[in-house]
N, CA and C atoms as a LAMMPS dump frame, in Angstrom:
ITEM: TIMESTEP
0
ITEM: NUMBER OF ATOMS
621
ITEM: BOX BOUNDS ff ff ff
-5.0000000000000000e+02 5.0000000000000000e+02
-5.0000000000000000e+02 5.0000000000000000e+02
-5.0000000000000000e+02 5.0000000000000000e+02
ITEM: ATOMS id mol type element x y z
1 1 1 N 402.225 -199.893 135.11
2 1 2 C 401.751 -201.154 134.553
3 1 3 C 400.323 -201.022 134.045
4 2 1 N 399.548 -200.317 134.828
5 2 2 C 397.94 -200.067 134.337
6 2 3 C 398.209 -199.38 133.263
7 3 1 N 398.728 -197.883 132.999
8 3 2 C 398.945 -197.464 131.513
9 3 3 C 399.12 -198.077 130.68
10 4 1 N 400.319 -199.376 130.523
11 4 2 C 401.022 -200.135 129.692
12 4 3 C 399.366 -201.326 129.182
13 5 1 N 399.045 -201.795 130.38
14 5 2 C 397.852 -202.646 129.924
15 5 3 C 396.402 -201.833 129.149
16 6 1 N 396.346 -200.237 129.392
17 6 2 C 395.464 -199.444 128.503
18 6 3 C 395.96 -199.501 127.597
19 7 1 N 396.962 -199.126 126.798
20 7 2 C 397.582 -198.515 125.739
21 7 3 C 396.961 -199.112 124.517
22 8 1 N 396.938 -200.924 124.35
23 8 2 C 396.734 -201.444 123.625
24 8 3 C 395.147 -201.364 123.128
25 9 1 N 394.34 -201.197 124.335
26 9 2 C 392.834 -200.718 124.333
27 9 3 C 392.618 -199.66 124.088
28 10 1 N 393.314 -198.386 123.717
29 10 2 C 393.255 -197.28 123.28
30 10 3 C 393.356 -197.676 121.801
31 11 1 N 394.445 -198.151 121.235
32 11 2 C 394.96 -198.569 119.788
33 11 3 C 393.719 -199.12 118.942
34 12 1 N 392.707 -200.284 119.698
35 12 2 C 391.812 -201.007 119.064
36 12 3 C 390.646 -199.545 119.125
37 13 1 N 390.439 -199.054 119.751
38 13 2 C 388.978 -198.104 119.867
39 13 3 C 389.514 -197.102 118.595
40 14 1 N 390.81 -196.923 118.456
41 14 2 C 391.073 -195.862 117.823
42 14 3 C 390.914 -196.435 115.878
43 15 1 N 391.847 -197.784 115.524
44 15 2 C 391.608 -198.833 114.801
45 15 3 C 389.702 -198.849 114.513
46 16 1 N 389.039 -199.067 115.345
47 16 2 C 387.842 -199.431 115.179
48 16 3 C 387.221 -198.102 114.857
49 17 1 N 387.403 -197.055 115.609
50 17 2 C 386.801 -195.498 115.148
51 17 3 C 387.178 -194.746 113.787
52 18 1 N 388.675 -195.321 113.419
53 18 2 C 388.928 -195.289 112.037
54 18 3 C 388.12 -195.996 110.67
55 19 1 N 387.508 -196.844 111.392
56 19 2 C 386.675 -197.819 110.387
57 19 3 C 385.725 -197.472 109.824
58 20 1 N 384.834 -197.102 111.036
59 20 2 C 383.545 -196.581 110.706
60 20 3 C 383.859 -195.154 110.128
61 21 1 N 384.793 -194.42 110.592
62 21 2 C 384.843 -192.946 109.615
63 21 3 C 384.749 -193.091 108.113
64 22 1 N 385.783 -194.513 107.811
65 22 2 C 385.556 -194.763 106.558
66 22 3 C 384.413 -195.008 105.973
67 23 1 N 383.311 -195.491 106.523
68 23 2 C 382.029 -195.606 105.564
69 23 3 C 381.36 -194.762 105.479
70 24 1 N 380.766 -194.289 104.689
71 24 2 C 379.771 -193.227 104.048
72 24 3 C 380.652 -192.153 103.567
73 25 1 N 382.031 -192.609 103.81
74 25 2 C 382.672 -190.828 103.345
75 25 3 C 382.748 -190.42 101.829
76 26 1 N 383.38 -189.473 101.778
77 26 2 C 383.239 -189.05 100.414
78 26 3 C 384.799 -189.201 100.11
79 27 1 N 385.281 -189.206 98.853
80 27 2 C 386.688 -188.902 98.873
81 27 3 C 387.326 -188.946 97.47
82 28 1 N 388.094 -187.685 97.154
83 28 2 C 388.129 -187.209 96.259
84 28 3 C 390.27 -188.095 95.838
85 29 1 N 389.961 -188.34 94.943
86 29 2 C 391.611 -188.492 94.329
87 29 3 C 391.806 -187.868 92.612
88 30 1 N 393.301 -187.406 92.957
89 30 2 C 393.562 -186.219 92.263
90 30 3 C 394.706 -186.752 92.046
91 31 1 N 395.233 -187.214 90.304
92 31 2 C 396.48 -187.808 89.962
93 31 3 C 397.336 -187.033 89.014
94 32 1 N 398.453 -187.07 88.685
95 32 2 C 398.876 -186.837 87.684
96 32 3 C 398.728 -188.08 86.366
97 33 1 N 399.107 -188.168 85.501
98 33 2 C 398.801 -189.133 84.353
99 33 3 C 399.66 -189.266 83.044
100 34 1 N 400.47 -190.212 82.862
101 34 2 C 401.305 -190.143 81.96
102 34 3 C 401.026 -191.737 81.059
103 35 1 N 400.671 -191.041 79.489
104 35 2 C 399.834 -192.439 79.073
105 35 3 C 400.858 -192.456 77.838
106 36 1 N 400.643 -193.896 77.375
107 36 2 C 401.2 -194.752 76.476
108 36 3 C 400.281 -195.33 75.129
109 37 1 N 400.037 -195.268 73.854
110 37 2 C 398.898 -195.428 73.053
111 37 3 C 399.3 -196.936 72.53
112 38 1 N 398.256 -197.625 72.461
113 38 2 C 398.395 -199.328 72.737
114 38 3 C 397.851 -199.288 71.398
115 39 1 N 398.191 -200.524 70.499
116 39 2 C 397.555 -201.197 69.322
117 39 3 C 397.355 -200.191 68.407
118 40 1 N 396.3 -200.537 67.652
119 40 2 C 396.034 -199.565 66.353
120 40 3 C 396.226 -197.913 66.38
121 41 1 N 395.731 -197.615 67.378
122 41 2 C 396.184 -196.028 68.179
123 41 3 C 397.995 -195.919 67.7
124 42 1 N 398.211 -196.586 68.389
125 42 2 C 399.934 -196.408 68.519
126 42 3 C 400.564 -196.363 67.203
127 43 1 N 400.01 -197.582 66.374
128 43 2 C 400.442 -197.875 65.167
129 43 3 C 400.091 -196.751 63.584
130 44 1 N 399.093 -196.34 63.962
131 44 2 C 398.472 -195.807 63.156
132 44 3 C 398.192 -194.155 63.28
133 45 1 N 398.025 -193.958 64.392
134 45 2 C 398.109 -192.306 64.127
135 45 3 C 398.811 -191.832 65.791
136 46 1 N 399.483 -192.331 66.486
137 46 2 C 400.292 -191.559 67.684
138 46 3 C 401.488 -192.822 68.302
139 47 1 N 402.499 -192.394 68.345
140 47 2 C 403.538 -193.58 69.229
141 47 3 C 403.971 -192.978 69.842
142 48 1 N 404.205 -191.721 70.317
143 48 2 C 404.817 -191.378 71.168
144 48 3 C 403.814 -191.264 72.342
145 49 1 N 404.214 -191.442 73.796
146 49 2 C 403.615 -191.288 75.013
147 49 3 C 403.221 -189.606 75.682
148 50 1 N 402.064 -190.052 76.084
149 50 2 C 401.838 -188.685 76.624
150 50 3 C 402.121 -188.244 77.915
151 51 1 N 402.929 -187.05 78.333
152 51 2 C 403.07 -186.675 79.31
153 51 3 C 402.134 -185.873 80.259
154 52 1 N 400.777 -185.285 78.758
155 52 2 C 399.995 -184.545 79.699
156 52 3 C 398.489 -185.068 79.588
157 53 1 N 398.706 -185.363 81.548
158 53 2 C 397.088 -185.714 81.685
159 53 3 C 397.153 -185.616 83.489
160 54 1 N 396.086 -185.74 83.212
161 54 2 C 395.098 -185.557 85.023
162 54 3 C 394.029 -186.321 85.04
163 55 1 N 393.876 -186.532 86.272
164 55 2 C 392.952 -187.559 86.038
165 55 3 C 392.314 -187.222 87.536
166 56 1 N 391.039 -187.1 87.79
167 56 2 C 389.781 -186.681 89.318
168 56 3 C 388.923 -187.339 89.568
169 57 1 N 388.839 -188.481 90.848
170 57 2 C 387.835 -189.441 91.257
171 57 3 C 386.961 -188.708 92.173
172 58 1 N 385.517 -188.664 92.196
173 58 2 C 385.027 -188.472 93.352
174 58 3 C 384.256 -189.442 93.804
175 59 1 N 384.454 -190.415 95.134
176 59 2 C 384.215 -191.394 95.356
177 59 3 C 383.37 -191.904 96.239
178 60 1 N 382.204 -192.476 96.837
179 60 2 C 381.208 -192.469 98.109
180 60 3 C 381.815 -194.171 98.894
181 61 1 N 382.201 -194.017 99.741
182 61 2 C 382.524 -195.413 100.004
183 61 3 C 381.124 -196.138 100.893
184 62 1 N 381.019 -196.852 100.408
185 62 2 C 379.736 -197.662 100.423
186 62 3 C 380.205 -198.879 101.576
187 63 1 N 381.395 -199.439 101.908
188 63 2 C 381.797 -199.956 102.841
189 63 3 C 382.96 -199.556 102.615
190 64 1 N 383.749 -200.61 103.711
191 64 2 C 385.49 -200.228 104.195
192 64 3 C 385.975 -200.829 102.341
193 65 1 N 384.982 -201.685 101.97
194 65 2 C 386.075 -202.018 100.946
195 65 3 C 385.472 -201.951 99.336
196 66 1 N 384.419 -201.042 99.288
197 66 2 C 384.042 -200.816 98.347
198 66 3 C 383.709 -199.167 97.776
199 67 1 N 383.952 -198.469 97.056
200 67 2 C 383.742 -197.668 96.579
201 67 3 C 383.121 -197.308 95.066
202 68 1 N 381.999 -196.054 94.964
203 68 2 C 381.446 -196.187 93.874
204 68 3 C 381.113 -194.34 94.208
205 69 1 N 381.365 -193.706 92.307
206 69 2 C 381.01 -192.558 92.006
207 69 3 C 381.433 -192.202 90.457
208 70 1 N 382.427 -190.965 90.438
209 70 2 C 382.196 -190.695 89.249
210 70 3 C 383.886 -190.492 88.834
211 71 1 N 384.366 -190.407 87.53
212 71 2 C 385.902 -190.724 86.922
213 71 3 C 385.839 -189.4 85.776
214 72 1 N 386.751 -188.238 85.75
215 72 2 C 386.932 -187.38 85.196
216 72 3 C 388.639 -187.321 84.865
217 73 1 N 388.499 -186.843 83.639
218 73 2 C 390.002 -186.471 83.498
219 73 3 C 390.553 -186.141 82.23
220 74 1 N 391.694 -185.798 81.683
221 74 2 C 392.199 -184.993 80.314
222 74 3 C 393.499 -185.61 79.749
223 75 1 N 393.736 -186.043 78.625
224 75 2 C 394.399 -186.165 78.369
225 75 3 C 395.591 -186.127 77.102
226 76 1 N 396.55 -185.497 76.828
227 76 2 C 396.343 -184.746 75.616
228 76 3 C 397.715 -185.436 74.856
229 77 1 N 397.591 -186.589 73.664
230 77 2 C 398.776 -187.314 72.61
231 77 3 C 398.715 -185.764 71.811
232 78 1 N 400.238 -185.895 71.249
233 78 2 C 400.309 -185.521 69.62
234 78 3 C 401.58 -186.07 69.506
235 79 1 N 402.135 -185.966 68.291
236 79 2 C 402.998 -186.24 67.447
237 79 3 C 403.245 -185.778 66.154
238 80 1 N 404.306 -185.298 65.499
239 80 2 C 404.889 -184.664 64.414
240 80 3 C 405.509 -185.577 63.403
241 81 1 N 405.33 -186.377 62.684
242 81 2 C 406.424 -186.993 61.636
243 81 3 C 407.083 -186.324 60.673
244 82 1 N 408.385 -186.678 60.417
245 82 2 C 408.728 -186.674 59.519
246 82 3 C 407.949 -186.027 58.144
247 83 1 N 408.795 -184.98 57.367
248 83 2 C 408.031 -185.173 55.884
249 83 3 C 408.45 -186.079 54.813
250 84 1 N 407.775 -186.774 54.608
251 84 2 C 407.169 -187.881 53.425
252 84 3 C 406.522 -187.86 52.994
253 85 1 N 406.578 -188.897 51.621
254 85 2 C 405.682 -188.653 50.285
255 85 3 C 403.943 -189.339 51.024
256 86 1 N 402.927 -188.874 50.26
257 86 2 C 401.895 -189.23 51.058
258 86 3 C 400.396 -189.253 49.187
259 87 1 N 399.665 -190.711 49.675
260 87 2 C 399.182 -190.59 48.064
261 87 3 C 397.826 -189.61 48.392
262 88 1 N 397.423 -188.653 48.28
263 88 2 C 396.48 -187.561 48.442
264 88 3 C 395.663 -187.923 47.309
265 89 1 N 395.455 -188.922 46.351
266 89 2 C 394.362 -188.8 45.2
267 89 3 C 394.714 -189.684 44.351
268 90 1 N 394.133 -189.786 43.096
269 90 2 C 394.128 -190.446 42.094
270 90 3 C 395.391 -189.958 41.239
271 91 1 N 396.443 -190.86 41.413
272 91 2 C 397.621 -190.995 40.619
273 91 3 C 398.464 -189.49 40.974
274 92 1 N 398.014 -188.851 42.511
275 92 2 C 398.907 -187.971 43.033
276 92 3 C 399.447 -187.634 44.52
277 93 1 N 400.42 -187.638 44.526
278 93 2 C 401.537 -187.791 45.699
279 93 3 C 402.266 -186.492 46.072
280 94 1 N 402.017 -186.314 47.515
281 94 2 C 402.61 -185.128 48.01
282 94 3 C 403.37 -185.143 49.336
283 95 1 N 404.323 -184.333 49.046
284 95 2 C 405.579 -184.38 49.978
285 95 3 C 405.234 -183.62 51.036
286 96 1 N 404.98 -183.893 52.037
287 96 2 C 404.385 -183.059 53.695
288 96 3 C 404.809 -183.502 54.86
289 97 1 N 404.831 -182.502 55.769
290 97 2 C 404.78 -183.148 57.243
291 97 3 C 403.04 -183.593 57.442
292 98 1 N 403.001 -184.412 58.258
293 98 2 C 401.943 -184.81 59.28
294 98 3 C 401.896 -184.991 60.445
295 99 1 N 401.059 -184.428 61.262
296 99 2 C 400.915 -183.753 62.247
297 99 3 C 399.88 -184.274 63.041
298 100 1 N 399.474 -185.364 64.034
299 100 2 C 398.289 -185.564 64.69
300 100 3 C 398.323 -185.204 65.998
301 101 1 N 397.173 -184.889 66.31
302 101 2 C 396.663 -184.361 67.854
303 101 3 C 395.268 -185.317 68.317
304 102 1 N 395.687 -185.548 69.321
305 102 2 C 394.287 -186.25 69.833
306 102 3 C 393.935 -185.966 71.176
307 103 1 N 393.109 -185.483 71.985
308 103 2 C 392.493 -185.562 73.08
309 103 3 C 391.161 -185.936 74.154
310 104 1 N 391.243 -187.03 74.457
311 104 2 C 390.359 -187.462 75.312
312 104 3 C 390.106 -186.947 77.019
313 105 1 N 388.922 -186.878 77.025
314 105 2 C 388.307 -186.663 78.206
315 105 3 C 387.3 -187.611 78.58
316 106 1 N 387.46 -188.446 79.634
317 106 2 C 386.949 -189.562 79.916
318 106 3 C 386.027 -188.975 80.932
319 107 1 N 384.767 -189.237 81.179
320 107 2 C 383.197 -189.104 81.702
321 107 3 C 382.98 -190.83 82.422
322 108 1 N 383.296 -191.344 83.328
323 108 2 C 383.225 -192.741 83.799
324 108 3 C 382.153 -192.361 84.883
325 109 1 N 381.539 -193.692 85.048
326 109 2 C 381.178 -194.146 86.807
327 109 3 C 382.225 -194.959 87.185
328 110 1 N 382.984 -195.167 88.402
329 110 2 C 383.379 -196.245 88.45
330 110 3 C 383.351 -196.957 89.717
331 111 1 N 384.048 -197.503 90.207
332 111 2 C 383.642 -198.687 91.144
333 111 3 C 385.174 -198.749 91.87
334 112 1 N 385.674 -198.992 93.313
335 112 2 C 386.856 -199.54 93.116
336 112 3 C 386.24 -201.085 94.336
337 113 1 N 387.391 -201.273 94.68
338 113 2 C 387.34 -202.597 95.572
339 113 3 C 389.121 -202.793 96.336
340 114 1 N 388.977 -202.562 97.478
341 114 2 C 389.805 -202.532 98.104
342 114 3 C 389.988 -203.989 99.081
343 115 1 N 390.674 -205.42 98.82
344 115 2 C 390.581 -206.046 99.198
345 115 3 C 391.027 -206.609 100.556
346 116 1 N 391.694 -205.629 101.153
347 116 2 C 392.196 -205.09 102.566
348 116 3 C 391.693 -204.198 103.266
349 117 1 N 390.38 -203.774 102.922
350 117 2 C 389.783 -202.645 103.493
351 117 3 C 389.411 -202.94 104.95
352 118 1 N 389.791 -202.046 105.787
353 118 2 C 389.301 -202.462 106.91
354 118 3 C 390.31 -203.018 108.146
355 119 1 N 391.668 -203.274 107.378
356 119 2 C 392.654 -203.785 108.241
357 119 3 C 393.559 -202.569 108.038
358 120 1 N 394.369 -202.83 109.416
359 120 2 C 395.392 -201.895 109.652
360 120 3 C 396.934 -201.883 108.684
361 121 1 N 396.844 -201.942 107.632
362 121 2 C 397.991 -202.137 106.456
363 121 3 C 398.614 -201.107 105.684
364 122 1 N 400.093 -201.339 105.83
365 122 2 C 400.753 -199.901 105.554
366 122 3 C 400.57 -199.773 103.867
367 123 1 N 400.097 -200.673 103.581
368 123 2 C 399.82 -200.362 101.921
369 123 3 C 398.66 -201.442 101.29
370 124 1 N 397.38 -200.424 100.843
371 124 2 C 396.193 -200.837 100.506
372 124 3 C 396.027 -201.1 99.139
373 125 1 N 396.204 -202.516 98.461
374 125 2 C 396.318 -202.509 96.747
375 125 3 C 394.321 -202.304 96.59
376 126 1 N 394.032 -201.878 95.74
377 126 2 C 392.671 -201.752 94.845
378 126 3 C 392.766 -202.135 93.383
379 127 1 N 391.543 -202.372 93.486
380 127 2 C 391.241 -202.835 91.826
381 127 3 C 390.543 -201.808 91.328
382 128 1 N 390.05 -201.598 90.013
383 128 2 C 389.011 -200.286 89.872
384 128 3 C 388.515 -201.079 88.301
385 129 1 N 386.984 -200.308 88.197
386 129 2 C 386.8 -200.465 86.998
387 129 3 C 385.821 -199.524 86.437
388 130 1 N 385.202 -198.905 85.414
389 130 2 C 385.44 -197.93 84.906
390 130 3 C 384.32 -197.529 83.684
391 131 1 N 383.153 -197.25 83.472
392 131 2 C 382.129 -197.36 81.883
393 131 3 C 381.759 -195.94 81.944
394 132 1 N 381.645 -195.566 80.513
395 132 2 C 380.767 -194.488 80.16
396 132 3 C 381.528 -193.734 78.957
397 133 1 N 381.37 -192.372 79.118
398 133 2 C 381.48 -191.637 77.668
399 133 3 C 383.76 -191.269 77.474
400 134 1 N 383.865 -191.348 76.544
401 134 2 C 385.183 -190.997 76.365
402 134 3 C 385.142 -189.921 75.05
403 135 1 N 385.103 -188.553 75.45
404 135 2 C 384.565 -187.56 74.388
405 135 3 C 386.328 -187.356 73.988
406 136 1 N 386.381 -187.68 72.506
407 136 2 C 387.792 -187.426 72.009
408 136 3 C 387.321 -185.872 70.468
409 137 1 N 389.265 -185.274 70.654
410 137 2 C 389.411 -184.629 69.614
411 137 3 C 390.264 -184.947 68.697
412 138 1 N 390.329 -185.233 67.68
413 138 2 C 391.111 -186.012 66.413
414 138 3 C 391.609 -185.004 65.601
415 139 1 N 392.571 -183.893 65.823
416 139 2 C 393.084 -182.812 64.462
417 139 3 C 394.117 -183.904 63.546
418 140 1 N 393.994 -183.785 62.645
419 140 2 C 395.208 -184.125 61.388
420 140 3 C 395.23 -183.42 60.661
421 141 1 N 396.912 -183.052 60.526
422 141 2 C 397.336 -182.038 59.079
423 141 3 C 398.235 -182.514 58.22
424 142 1 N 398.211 -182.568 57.35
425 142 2 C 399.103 -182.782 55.999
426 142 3 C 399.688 -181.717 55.314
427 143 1 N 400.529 -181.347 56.056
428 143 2 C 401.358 -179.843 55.657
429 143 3 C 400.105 -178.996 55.985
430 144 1 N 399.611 -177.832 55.121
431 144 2 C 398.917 -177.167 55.271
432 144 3 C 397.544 -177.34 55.689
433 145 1 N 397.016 -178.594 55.196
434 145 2 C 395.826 -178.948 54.873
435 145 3 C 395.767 -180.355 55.996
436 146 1 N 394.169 -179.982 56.477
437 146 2 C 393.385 -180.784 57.386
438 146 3 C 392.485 -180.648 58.124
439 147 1 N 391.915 -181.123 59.448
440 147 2 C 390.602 -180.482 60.306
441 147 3 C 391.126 -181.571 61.13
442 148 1 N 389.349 -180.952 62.438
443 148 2 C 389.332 -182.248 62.807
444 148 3 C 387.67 -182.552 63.246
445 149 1 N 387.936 -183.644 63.538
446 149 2 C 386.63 -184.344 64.296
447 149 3 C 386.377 -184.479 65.426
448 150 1 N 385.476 -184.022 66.157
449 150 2 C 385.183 -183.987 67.224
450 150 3 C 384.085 -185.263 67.745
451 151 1 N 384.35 -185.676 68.657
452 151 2 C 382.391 -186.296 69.191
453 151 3 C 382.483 -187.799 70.688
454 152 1 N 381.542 -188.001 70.986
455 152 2 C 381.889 -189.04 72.084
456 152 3 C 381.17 -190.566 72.551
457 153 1 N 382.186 -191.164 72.37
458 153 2 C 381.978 -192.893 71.991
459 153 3 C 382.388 -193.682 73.464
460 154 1 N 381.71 -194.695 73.38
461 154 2 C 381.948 -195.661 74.451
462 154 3 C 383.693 -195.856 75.177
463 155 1 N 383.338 -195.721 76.562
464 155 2 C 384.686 -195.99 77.019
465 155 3 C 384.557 -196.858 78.458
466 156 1 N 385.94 -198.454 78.333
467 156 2 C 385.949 -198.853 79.301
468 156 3 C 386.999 -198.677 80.134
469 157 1 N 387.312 -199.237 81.227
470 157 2 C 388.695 -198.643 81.963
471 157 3 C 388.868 -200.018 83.152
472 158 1 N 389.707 -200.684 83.072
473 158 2 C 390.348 -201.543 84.119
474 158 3 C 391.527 -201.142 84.964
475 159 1 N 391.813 -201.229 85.708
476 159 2 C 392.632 -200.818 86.766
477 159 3 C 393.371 -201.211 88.108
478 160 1 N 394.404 -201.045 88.408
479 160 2 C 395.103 -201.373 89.741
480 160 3 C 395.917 -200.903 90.419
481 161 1 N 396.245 -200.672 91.854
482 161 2 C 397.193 -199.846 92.148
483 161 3 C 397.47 -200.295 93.464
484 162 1 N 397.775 -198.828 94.307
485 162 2 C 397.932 -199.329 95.621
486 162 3 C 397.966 -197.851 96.526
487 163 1 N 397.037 -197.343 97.326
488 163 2 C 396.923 -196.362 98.474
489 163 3 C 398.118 -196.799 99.428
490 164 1 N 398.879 -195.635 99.949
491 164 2 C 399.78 -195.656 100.725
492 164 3 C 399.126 -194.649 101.893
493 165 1 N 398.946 -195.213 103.008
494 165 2 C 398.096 -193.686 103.823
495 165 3 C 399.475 -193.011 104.841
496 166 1 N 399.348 -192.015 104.938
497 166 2 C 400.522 -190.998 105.345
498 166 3 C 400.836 -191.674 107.099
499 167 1 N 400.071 -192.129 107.792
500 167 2 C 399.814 -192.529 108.902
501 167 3 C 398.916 -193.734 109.242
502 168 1 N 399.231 -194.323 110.1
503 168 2 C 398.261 -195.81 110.463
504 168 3 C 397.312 -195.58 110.226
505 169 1 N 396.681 -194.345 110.826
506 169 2 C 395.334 -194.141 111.191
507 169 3 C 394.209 -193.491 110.186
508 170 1 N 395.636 -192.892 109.035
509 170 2 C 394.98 -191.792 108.152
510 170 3 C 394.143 -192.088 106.795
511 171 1 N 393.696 -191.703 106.412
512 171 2 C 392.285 -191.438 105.562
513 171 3 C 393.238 -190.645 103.983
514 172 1 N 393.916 -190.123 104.195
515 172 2 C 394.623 -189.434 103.339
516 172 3 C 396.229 -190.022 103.12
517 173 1 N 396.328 -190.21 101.492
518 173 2 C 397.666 -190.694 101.338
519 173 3 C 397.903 -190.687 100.183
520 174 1 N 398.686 -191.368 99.367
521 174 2 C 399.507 -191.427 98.226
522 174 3 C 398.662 -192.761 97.403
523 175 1 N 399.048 -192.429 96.264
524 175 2 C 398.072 -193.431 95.442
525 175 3 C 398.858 -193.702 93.999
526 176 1 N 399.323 -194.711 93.856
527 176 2 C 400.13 -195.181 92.728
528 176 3 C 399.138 -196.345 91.98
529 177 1 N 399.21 -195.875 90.749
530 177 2 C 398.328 -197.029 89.678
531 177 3 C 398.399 -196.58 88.095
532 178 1 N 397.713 -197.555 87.747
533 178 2 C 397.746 -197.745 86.198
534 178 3 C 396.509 -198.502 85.685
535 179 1 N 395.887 -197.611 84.369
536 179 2 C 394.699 -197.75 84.303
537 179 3 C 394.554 -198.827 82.48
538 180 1 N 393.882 -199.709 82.06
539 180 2 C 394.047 -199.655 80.281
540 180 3 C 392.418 -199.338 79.994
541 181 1 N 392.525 -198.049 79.142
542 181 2 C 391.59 -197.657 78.781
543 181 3 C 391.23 -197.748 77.221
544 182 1 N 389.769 -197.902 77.019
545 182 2 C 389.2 -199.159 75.794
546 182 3 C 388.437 -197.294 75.333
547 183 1 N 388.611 -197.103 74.418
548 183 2 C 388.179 -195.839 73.865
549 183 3 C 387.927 -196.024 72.393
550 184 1 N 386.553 -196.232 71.992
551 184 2 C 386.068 -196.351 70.634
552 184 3 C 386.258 -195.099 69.765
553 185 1 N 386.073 -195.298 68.571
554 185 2 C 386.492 -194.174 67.97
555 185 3 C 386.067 -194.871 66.377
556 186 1 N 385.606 -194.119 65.516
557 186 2 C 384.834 -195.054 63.982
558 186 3 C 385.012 -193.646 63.295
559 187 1 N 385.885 -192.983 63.096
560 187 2 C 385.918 -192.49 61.619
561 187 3 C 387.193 -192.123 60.866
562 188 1 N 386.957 -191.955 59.388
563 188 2 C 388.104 -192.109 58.749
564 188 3 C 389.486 -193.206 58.725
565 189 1 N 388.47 -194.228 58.986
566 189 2 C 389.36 -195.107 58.892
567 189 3 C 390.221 -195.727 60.065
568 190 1 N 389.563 -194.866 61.425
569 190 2 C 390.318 -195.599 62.591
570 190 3 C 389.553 -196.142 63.714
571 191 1 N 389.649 -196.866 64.272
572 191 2 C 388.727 -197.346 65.203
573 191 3 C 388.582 -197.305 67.024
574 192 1 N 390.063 -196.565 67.246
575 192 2 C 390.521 -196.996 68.762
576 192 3 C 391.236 -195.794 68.755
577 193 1 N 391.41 -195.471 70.234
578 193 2 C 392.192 -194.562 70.937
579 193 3 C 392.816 -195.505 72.124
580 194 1 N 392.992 -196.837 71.889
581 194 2 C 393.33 -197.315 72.938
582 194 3 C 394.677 -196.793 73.951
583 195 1 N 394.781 -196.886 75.171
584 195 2 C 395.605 -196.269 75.891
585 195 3 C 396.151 -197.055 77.306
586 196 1 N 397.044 -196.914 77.54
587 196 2 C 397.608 -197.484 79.495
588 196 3 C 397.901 -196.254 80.063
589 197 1 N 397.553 -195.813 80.915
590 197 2 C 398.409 -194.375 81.751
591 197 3 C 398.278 -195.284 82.946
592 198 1 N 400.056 -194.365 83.666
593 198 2 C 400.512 -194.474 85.047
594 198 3 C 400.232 -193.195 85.474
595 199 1 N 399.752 -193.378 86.959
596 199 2 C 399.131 -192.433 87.397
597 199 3 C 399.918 -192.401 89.075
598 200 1 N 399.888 -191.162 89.58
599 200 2 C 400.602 -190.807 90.72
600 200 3 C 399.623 -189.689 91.455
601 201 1 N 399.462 -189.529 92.466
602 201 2 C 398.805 -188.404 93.099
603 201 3 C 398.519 -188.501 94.603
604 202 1 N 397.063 -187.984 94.932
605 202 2 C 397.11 -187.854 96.496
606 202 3 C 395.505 -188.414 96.497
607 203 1 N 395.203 -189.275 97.511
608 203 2 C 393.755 -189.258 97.912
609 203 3 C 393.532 -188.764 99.325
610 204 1 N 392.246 -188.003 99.441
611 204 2 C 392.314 -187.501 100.569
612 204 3 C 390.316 -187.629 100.722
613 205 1 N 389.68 -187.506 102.424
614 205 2 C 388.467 -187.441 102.602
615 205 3 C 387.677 -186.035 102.011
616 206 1 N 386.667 -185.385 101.681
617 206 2 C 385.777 -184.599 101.98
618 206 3 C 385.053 -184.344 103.181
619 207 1 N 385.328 -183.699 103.939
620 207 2 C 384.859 -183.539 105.271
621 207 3 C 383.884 -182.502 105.28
């Protein structure tokens, strides 16, 4: 009967020693990334979805329910059309494939906010949000002929998901979310790289 009446006082010290581990830690999340090109992006130079990207948080948790550091990651559209007629000049038209490639690498600070932080819950939703550089590569070809542009423009990022931790107690777990990322872009005529990626991976502490 004395064991049975400890047990529960073991659970809270252990609950409460989990808490405080959480503050000041460091903690790194590591996703896979599969994105979708939204609005003028989509319409205008990529519709098909991308399968390849990654995406690397390294994070300082500042309390149980706040986190703040830095947002890295890669992500790589292209697409092939069809050959069609295309007007290349003054009163001349040429029959080509076209070919675009685009790749962004996003440079963020970001922030998250965990509005359950701190309680014992088998699944932790977060919010996240996201500023800084979004360095993109823009190739286009017209059959033979094209280049590209390189360089790096403002980027925002909103976000939501949900940490699954492997164990009551654990620090390390599964992390499902989806991010819409605001990616400027001003030449030749286009303005946006806008994007949504779903993201899957693992978060775990730095010890």
């Amino acid at each position: 009967m004395k064991a049975i009446k400890i047990f529960p006082f073991i659970l809270c010290i252990l609950a409460v020693s989990q808490v405080k581990a959480q503050r000041g830690e460091v903690k790194m999340n590591l996703q896979y990334s599969y994105a979708l090109p939204m609005g003028s992006f989509k319409n205008d130079v990529i519709s098909n979805g991308s399968p390849r990207g990654v995406t690397a948080d390294l994070l300082y948790n500042i309390s149980n329910k706040f986190s703040v550091g830095l947002g890295l990651g890669f992500q790589d559209f292209y697409q092939k059309y069809p050959r069609a007629l295309y007007n290349t000049g003054h009163n001349e038209t040429t029959s080509a494939v076209l070919s675009n490639s685009v790749q962004v690498i996003p440079i963020l600070a970001k922030a998250e906010f965990y509005p359950l932080g701190g309680k014992n819950v088998a699944v932790q939703p977060y919010i996240s949000a996201g500023a800084g550089l979004g360095v993109t590569s823009f190739t286009q070809y017209l059959g033979e002929f094209g280049g590209s542009n390189n360089g790096g423009n403002l980027m925002l990022q909103g976000g939501a998901g949900v940490f699954i931790p492997f164990h009551k107690f654990s620090s390390t777990g599964i992390r499902l979310g989806a991010n819409y990322n605001m990616v400027n872009y001003g030449k030749n005529g286009f303005n946006n790289f806008n994007n949504i990626n779903f993201q899957a991976g693992i978060s775990f502490p730095l010890r």
